[in-house]
C-alpha positions in Angstrom: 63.0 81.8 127.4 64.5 84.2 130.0 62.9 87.7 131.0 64.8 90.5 129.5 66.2 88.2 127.0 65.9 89.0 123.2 64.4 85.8 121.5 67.4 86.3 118.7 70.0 87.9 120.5 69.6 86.4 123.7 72.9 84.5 124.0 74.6 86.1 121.2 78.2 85.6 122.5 80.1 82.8 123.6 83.7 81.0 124.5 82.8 78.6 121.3 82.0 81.6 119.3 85.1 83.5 120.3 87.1 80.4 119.5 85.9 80.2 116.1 86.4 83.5 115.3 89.9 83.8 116.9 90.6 80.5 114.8 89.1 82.4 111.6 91.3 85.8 111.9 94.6 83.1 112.2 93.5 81.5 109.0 93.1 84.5 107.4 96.0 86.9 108.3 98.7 83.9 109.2 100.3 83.5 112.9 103.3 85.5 111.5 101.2 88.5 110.8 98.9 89.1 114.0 101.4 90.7 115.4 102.0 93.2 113.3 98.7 93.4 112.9 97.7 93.8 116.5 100.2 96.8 116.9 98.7 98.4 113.8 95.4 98.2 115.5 96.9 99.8 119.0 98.7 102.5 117.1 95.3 103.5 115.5 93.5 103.6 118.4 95.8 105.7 120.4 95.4 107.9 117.8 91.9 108.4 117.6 91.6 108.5 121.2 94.4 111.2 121.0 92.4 113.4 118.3 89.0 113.1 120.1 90.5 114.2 123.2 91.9 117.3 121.7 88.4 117.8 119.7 86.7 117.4 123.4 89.6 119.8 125.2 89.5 122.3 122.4 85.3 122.3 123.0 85.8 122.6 126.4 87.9 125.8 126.2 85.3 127.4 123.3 87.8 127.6 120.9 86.3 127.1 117.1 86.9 123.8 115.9 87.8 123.8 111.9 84.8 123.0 109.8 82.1 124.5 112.6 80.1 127.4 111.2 81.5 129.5 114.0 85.2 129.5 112.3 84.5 130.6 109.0 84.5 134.4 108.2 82.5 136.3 105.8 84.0 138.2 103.2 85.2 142.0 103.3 83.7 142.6 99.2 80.0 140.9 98.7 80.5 139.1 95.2 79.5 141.1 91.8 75.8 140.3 90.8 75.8 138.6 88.0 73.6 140.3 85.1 71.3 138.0 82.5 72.8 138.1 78.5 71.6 140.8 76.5 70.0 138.9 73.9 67.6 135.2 74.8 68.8 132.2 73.5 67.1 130.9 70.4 63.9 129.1 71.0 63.4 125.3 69.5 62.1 124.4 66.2 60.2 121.2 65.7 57.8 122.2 69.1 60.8 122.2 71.1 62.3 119.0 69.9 66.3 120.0 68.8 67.1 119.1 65.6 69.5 115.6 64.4 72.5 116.0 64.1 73.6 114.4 60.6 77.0 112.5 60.0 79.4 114.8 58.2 80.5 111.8 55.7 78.7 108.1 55.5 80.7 105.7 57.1 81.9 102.8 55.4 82.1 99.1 56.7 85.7 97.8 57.1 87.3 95.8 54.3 88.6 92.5 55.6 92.3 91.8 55.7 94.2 90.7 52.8 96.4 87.6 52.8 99.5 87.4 50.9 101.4 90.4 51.3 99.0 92.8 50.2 97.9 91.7 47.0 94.4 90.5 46.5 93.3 87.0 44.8 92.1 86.6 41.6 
């Protein structure tokens, strides 16, 4: 083993693993596809790199940027207070255990279907 070499990562990358995974992406998206897809990516990119250059410009020339603590303002009226019921909810029965709550009517197992039209057998 080399010095400065990581015993795992050591030779991480090469042509015969770019190969494969060139090979791969073609299997997967279709040689009609790439380049669509390729443009997509460039499009995105020169986007991103568009909006963190005007995040870095807009830093630069100490103008808030939305969502920093510096940009939002406090209100003119401090909210009303609010004030605690008049009267304390009930306390528990049964040591604090809430009652069952109980079915209003039994319920009844379904009845099969019945062949014929309607009419039961005999």
């Amino acid at each position: 083993m080399f010095e400065g070499e990581h015993p795992m990562f050591g030779n991480a990358v090469k042509p015969t693993h770019i190969l494969i995974l060139v090979i791969v992406i073609i299997l997967l998206f279709g040689a009609k596809r790439l380049p669509d897809l390729a443009r997509s990516v460039g499009q995105s990119l020169k986007i991103f790199k568009s909006e963190v250059k005007d995040l870095t410009d807009d830093k630069d020339k100490g103008t808030p940027v939305p969502g920093t603590p510096a940009s939002y303002t406090t209100p003119a009226t401090p909210p009303a207070s609010y004030t605690t019921p008049a009267t304390p909810p009930a306390p528990y029965t049964n040591g604090g255990i809430p009652d069952p709550v109980v079915a209003a009517e039994p319920v009844r197992p379904a009845e099969p279907p019945v062949e014929g039209g309607g009419q039961p057998r005999v």
